[in-house]
C-alpha positions as CSV (number, residue, x, y, z in Angstrom):
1,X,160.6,77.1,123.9
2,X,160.5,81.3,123.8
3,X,160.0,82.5,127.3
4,X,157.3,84.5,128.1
5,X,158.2,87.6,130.6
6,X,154.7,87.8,131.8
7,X,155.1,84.0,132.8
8,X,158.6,84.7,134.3
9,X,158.9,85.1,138.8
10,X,158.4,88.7,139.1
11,X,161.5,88.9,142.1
12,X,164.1,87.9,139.2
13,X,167.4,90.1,139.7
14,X,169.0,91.7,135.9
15,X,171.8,89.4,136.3
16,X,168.6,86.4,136.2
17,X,166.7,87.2,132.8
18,X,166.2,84.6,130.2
19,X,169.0,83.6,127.8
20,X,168.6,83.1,124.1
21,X,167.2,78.8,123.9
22,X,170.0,76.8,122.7
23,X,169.7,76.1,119.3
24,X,167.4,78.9,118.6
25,X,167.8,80.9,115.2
26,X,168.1,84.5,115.9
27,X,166.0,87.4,114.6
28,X,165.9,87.8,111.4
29,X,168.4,90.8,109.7
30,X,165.2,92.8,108.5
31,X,163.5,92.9,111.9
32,X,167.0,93.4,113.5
33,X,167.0,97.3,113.5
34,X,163.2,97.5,114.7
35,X,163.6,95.0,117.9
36,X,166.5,97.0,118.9
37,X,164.9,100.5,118.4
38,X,162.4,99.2,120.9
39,X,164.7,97.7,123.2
40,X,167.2,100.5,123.6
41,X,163.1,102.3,124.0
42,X,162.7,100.1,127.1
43,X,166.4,100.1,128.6
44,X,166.1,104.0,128.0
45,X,163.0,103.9,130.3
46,X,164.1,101.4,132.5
47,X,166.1,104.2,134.4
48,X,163.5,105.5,135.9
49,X,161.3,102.2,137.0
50,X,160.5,101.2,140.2
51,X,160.3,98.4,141.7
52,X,157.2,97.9,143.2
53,X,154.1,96.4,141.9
54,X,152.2,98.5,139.2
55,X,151.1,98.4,135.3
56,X,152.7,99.4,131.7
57,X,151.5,100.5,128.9
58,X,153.4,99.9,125.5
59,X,152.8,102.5,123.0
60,X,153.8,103.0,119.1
61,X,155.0,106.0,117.5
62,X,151.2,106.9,116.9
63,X,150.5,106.8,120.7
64,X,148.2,103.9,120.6
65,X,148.7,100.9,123.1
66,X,150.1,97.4,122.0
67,X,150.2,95.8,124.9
68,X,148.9,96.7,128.9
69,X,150.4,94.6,131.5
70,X,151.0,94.3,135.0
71,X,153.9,93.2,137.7
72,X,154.8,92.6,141.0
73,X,158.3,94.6,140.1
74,X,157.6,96.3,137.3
75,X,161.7,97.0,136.8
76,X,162.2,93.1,136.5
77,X,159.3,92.7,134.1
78,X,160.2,95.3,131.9
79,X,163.7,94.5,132.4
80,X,162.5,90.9,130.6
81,X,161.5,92.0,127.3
82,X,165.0,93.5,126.9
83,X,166.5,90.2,126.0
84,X,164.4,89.5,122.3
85,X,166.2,86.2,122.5
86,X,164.2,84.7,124.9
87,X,160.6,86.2,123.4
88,X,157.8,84.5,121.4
89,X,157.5,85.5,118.0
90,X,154.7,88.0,118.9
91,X,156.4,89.7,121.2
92,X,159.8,90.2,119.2
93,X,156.9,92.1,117.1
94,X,155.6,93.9,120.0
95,X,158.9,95.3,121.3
96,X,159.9,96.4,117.7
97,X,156.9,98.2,117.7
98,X,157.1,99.7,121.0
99,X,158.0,103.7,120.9
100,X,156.8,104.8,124.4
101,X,156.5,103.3,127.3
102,X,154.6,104.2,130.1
103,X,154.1,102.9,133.6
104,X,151.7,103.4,136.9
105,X,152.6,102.5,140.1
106,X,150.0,101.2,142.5
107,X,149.6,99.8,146.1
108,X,149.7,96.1,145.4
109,X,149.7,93.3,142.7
110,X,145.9,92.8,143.1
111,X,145.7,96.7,142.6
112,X,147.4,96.5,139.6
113,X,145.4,93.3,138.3
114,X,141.8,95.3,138.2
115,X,144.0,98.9,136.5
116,X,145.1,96.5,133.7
117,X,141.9,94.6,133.0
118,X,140.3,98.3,133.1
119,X,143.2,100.1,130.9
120,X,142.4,97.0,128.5
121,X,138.6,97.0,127.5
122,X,139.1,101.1,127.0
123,X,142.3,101.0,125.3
124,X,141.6,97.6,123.4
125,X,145.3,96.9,122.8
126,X,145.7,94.5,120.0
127,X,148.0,92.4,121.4
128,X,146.1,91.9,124.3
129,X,143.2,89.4,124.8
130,X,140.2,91.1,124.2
131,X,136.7,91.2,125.2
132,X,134.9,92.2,122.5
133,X,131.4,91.5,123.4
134,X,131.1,93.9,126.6
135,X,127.2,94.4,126.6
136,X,125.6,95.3,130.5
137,X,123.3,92.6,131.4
138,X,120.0,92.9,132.7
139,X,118.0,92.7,136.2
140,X,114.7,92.9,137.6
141,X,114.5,95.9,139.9
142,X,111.5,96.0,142.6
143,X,111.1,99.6,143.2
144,X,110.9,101.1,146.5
145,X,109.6,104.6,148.1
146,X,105.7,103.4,147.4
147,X,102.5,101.9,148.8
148,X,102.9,99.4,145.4
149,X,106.1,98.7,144.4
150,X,107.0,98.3,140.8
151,X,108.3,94.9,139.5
152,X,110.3,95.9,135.9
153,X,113.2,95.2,133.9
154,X,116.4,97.3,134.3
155,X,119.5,97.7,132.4
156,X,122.5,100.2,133.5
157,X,124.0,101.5,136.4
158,X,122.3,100.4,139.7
159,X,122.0,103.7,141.4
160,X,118.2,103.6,142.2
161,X,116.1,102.4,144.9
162,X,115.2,99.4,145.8
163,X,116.3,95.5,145.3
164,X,118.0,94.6,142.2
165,X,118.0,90.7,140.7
166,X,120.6,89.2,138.5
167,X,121.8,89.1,136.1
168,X,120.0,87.7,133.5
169,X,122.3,86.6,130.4
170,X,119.5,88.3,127.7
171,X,116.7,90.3,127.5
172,X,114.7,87.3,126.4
173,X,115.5,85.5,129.5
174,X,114.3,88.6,132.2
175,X,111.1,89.0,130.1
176,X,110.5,85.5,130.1
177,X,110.8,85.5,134.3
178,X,109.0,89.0,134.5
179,X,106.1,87.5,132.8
180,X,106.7,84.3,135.3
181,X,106.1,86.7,138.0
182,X,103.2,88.6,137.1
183,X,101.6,85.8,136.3
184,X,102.2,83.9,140.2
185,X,102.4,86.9,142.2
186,X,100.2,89.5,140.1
187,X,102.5,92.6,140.8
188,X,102.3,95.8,139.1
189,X,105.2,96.7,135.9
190,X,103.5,100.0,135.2
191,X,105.1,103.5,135.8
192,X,104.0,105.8,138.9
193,X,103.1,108.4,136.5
194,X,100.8,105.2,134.8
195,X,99.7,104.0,138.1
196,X,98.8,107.0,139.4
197,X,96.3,108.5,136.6
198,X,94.2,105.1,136.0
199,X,90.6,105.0,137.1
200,X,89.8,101.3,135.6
201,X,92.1,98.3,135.6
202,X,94.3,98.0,132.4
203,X,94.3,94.7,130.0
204,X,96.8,93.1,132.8
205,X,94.4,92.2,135.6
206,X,92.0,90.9,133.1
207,X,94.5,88.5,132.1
208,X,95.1,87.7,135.8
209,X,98.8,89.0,135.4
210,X,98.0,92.4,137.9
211,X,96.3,92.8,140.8
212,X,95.3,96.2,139.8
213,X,96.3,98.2,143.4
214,X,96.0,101.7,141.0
215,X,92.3,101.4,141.3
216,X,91.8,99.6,145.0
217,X,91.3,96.1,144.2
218,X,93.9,95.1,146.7
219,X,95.0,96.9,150.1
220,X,98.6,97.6,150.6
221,X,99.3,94.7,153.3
222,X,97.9,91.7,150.8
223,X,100.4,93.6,148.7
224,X,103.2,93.8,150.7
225,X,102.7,89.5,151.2
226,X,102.8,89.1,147.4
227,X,105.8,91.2,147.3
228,X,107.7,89.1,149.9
229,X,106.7,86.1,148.0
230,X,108.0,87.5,145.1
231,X,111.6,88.0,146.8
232,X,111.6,84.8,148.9
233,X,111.1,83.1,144.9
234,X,113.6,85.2,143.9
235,X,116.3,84.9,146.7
236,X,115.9,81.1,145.5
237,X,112.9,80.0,148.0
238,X,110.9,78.9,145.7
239,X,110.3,75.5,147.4
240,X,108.9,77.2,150.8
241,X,107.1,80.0,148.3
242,X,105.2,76.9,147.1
243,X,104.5,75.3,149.9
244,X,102.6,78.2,151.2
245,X,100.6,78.7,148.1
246,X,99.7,75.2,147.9
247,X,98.4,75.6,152.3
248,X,96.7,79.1,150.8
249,X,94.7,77.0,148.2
250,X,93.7,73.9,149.9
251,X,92.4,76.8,152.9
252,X,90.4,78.9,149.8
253,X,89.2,75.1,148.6
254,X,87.8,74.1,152.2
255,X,86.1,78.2,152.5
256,X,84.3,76.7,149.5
257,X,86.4,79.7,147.6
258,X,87.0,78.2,144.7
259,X,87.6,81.0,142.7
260,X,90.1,81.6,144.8
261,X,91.5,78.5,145.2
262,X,91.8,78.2,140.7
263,X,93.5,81.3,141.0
264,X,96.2,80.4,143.8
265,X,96.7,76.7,141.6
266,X,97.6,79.1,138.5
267,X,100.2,80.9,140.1
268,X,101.7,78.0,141.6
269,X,101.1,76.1,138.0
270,X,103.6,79.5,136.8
271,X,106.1,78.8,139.3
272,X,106.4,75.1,138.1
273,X,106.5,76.3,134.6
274,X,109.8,78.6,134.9
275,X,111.3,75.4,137.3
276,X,110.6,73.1,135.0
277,X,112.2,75.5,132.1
278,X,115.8,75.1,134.3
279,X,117.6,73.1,131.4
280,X,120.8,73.2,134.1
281,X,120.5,72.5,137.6
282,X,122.1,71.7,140.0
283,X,121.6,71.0,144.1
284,X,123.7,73.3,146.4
285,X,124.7,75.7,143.8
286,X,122.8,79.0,144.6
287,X,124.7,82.3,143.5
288,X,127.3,81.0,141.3
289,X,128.5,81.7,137.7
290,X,129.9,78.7,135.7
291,X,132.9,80.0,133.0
292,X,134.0,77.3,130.6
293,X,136.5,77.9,127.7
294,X,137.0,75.7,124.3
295,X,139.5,76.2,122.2
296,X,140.2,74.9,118.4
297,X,141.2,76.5,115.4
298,X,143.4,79.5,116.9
299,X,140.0,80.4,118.6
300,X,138.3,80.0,122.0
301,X,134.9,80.5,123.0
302,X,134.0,80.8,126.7
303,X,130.8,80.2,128.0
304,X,129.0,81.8,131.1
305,X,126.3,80.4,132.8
306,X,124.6,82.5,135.4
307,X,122.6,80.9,138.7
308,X,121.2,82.8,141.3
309,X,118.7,81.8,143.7
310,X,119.6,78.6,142.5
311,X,117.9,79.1,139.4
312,X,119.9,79.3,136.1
313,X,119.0,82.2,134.4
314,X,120.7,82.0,131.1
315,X,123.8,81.6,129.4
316,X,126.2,83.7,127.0
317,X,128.9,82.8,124.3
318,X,132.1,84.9,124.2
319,X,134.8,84.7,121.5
320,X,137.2,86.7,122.8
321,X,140.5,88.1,120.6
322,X,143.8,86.9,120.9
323,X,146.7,85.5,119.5
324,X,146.2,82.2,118.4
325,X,149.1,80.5,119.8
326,X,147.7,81.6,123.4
327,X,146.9,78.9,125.7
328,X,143.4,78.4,126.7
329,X,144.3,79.2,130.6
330,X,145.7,82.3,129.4
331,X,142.7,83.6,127.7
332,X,140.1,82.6,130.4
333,X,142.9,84.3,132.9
334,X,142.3,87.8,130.8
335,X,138.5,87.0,129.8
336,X,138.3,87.0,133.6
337,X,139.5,90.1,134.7
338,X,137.5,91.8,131.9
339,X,134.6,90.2,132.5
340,X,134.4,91.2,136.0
341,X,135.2,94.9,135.9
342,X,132.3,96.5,135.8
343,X,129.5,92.9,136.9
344,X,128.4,92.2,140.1
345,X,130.5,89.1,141.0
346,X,128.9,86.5,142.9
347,X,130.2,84.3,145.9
348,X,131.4,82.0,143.7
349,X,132.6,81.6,140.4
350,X,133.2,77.6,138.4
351,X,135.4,77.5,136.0
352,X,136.9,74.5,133.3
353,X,140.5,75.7,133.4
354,X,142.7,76.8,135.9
355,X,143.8,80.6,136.1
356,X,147.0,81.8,135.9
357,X,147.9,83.2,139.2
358,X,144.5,82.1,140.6
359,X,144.5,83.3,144.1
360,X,145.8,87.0,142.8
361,X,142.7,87.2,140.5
362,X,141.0,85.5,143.5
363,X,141.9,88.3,145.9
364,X,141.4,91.5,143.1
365,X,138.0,90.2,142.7
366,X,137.4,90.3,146.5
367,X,138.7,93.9,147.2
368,X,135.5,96.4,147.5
369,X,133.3,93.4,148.4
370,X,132.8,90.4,149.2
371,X,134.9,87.4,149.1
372,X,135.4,85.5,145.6
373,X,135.9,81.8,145.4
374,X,137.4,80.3,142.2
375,X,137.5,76.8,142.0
376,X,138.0,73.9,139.3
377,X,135.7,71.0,140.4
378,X,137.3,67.9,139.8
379,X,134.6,65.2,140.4
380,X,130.8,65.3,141.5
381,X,127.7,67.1,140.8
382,X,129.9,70.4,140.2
383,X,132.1,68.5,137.9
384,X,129.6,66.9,135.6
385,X,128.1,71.0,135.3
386,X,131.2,71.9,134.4
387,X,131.6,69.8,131.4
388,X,128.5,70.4,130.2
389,X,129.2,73.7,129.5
390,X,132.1,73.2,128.0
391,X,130.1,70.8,126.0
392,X,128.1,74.1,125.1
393,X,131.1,75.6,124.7
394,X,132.7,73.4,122.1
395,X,129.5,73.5,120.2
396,X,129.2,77.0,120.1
397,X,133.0,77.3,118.5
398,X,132.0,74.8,116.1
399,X,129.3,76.8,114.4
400,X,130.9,80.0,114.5
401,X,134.0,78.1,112.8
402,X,131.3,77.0,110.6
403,X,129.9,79.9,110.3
404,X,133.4,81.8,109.5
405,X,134.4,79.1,106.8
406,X,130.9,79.4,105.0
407,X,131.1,83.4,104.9
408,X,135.1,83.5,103.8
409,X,134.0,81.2,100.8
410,X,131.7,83.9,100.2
411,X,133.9,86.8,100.5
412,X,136.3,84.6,97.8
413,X,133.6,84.2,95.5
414,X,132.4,88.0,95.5
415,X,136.6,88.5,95.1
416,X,136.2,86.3,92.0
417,X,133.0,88.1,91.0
418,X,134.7,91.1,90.6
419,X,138.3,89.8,89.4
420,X,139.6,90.9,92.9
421,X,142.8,89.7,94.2
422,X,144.0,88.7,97.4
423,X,141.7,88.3,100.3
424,X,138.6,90.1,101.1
425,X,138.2,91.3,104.9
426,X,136.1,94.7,104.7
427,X,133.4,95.4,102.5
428,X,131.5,98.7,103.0
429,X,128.1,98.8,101.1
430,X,126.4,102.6,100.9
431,X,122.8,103.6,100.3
432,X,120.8,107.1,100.9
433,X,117.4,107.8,101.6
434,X,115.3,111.1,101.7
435,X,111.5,111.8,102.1
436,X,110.7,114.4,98.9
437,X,113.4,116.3,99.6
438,X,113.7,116.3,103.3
439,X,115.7,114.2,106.2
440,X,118.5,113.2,103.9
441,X,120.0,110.6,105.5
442,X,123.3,108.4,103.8
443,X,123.7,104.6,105.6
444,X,126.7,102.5,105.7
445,X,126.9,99.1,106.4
446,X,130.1,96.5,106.2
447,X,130.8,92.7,106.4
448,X,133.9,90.9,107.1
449,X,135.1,87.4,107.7
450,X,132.7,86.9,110.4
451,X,129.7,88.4,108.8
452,X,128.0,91.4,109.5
453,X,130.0,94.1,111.6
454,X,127.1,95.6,113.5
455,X,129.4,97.7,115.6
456,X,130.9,99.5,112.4
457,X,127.7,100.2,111.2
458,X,127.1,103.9,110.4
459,X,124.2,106.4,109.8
460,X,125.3,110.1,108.0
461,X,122.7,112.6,108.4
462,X,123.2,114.9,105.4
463,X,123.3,118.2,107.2
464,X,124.6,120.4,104.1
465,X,124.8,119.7,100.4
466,X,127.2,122.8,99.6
467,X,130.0,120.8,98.1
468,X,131.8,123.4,97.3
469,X,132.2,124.9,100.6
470,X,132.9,121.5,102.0
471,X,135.7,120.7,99.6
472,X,137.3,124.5,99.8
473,X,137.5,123.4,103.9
474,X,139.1,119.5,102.8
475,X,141.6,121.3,100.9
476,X,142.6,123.8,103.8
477,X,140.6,127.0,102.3
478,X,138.6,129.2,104.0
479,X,134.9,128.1,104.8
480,X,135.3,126.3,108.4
481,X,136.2,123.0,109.5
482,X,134.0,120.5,107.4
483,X,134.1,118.3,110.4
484,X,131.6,118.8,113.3
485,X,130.2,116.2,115.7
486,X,126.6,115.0,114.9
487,X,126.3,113.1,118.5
488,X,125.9,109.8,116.6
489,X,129.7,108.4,116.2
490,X,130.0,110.1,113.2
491,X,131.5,113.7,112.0
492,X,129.1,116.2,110.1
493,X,129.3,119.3,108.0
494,X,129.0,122.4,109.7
495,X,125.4,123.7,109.2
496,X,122.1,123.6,110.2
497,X,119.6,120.8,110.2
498,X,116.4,121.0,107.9
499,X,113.4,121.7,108.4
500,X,110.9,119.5,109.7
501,X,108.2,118.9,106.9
502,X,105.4,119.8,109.3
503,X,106.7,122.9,110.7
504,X,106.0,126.3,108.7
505,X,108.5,127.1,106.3
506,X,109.8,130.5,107.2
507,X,111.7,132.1,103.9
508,X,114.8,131.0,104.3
509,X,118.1,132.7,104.1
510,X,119.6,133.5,100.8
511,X,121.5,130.5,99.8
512,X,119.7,128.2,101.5
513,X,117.1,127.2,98.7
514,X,120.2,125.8,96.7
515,X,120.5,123.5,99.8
516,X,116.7,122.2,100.2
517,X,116.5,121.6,96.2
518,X,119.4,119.5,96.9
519,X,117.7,117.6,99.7
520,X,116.8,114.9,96.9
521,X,120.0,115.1,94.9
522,X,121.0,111.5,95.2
523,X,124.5,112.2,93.3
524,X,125.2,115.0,95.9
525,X,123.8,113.0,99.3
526,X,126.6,110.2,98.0
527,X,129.5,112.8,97.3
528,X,128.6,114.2,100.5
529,X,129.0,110.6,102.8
530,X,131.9,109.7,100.8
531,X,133.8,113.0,101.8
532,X,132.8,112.6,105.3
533,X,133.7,108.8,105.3
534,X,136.9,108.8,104.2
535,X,137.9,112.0,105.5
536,X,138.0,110.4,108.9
537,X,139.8,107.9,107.4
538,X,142.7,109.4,106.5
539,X,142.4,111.6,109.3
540,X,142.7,108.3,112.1
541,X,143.8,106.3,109.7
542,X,146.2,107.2,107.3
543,X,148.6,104.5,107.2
544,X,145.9,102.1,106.5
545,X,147.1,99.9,109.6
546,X,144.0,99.9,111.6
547,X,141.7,97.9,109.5
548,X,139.5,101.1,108.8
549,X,139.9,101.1,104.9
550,X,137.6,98.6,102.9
551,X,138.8,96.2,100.4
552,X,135.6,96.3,98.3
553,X,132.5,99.3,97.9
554,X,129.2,98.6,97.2
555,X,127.0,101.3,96.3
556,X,123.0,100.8,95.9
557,X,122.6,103.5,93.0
558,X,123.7,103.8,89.6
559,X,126.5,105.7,87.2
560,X,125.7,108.5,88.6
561,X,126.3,107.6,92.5
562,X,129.7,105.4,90.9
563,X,130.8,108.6,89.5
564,X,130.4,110.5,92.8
565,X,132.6,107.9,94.9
């Protein structure tokens, strides 16, 4: 079987790399030139390798990364994929593509463990395992700095004030606790700028879900108990949060309070409401993820479940990228690293599979905090978790394989529609828009094998209709760059935005009328996101390797729009 240099001990001497495996055909004569252009690349380099722990970066003759590794002895690991012999198939394609290589030396292994999982998600090497799906999650932040702290949702970096829980694995999960809380400990969600101008409680208090401290109902010290209560429910006290309420509401009932009392029995009927919504629980588990991986059909789907406070607060599906001859420890050893480089890690993480070089990712996880425990339970309560998410897991891959098989046998069919041959894996469909005249605005949206690609999605606002001056620029004349940023992932023509239909329309410069008649020239909107389309095209893509051309345009229009593309 093809060695693996990653795989191989890191302390190997040159005289100890891997032989060609007996019986193994060699490469084949029109790859043979390639794979040694990029070995005499990496022998070349090789010269001036250390031999102390650090990462490389494979490049091709464009400058873009295959591959981003890391080693103990970087000089022995490079020194590995020398011998093509003892390579995988993918990687006798990755060395033959490899033009540059490029290396950073760090302090230790564990070092060099959290620089490659960084170097990866921003580089996105494709013959790396990938993260794809790298959204931030989201917490519930209790304010601080104020009489009345604010209990809201928060998303980004956690740079203000105040005590931060999570993370919640959706928006739809943190809305549904935030609504959990207001409802059992009546705390406030509105702004200080809100709070501060009110004089009459909002539509909140009369739904018993605030206790309306902008306009005095409550002191700051009743306050302040809520707000520990709140934290104490939080921090996964829920039981002795409970308790407390249920000795508050028996006290109210024998005052003869029983206004009172209904109102403490409907906060504690809330707290029993998001317990009893805890699909997964279970005892002694308190801050800990769960990570399980599936794997079937050259895919894998990992699954995270998030507790905290010993309360599970969601899960999330990954499907990460990768070869599909990977093993599934290998891609939950990447999905990992990625995973964690820019999360809050807890004490503990759970996961289905055993990592590859556990205690090293064990250890990088620990540096700049506290100490990570990875474990793979093998019987009990923990166990029996465990293979339920998998069970999740496995069900998850099943309908997205589902899923993928349904929409290729659409993509065939519009391929047969059309008399198309070969397979279809981009289709880019185009529209444009205007209101009389004004905001021209050109869309774009595109589907491949997996369905909608939300992340290619993009949005041309029509900032010129001179075509003439834009094509003169295309074809190097004079008239400017015809490429200018419009701050929305996209390039623009150079020149001003039009007016806005409710501003006063100044006489406008000479030329300038030929542009707003054109604001509703549908034919010259679509030349217009055409141009700009596949200008960038050929500009980052012209070799048509990187899966930016489409197989297939759809245009919403008629003749007239076909003719312009």
């Amino acid at each position: 079987m093809p060695l693996d240099p990653r795989r191989s001990p890191s302390d190997l001497g040159a005289e100890q790399q891997a032989e060609p495996v007996p019986g193994e055909a060699p490469a084949r004569t029109g790859n043979a030139v390639s794979i040694a252009g990029g070995v005499a690349v990496l022998r070349a380099a090789l010269r001036n390798v250390p031999g102390g722990p650090g990462v490389y970066r494979m490049l091709d003759r464009r400058g873009d990364a295959l591959y981003v590794g890391k080693a103990r002895n970087l000089k022995s690991r490079i020194q590995n994929y020398t011998h093509p012999a003892g390579l995988s198939n993918r990687l006798r394609r990755m060395v033959a593509e490899t033009a540059t290589l490029e290396i950073v030396v760090t302090g230790t292994e564990a070092e060099a463990l959290l620089l490659e999982c960084n170097l990866i998600k921003r580089l996105m090497p494709r013959y790396n395992v990938l993260l794809r799906d790298d959204k931030s999650f989201p917490f519930i932040h209790l304010t601080a700095g104020h009489d009345f702290p604010q209990l809201t949702k928060y998303r980004g970096a956690r740079d203000k004030v105040g005590a931060y829980f999570g993370p919640f694995a959706s928006a739809g999960a943190v809305n549904r606790t935030l609504i959990t809380l207001q409802k059992a400990f009546l705390l406030r969600s509105c702004s200080d700028s809100v709070f501060s101008n009110r004089t009459r409680p909002c539509l909140l208090y009369q739904i018993k879900r605030c206790s309306a401290p902008c306009v005095g109902r409550i002191e700051p010290e009743p306050y302040a108990a809520l707000l520990d209560q709140a934290k104490g429910f939080l921090a996964g006290r829920s039981g002795d949060v409970q308790q407390r309420l249920a000795g508050e509401m028996e006290r109210a009932s024998a005052a003869l309070d029983f206004e009172a009392a209904a109102l403490i029995r409907d906060r504690i009927r809330a707290l029993s409401l998001v317990q009893g919504h805890q699909d997964i629980h279970v005892g002694g588990i308190v801050d800990a993820d769960i990570i399980a991986a599936y794997q079937a059909g050259g895919q894998t789907c990992v699954q995270v479940f998030f507790f905290r406070g010993g309360q599970n607060w969601g899960n999330r599906a990954y499907f990460p990228r990768h070869d599909r001859h990977l093993a599934v420890e290998e891609v939950l050893t990447a999905f990992v690293g990625q995973f964690y480089d820019n999360k809050p890690k807890p004490p503990m993480v759970l996961l289905s599979h055993p990592l590859i070089e556990q205690e090293l990712v064990e250890e990088a996880l620990s540096l700049g905090g506290g100490r990570v425990q990875l474990a793979v339970p093998q019987r009990g309560d923990k166990k029996r978790l465990v293979d339920r998410v998998v069970l999740t897991a496995r069900e998850a891959l099943g309908r997205r394989l589902a899923e993928s098989a349904s929409q290729r046998q659409l993509l065939d069919g519009v391929a047969k529609a059309f008399g198309l041959e070969g397979p279809l894996n981009r289709i880019e469909v185009y529209d444009n828009s205007h209101i009389q005249g004004s905001n021209p605005v050109g869309a774009m949206i595109v589907a491949g094998p997996d369905g909608l690609m939300k992340n290619a999605y993009r949005k041309f606002n029509i900032r010129s209709l001179a075509g003439n001056h834009a094509l003169s620029a295309l074809q190097g004349g004079e008239g400017g760059d015809p490429l200018r940023s419009n701050g929305e992932g996209e390039v623009g023509l150079s020149a001003s935005a039009p007016a806005s239909p409710t501003s006063p329309r100044p006489s406008p410069p000479q030329g300038a009328e030929r542009e707003m008649a054109a604001g509703g020239d549908d034919y010259a909107m679509m030349r217009e996101v055409f141009r700009r389309r596949f200008y960038r095209a050929l500009k980052e893509d012209p070799e048509r390797e990187r899966g930016m051309w489409p197989d297939l345009v759809l245009i919403d229009g008629g003749q007239g729009q076909l003719t312009q593309a």
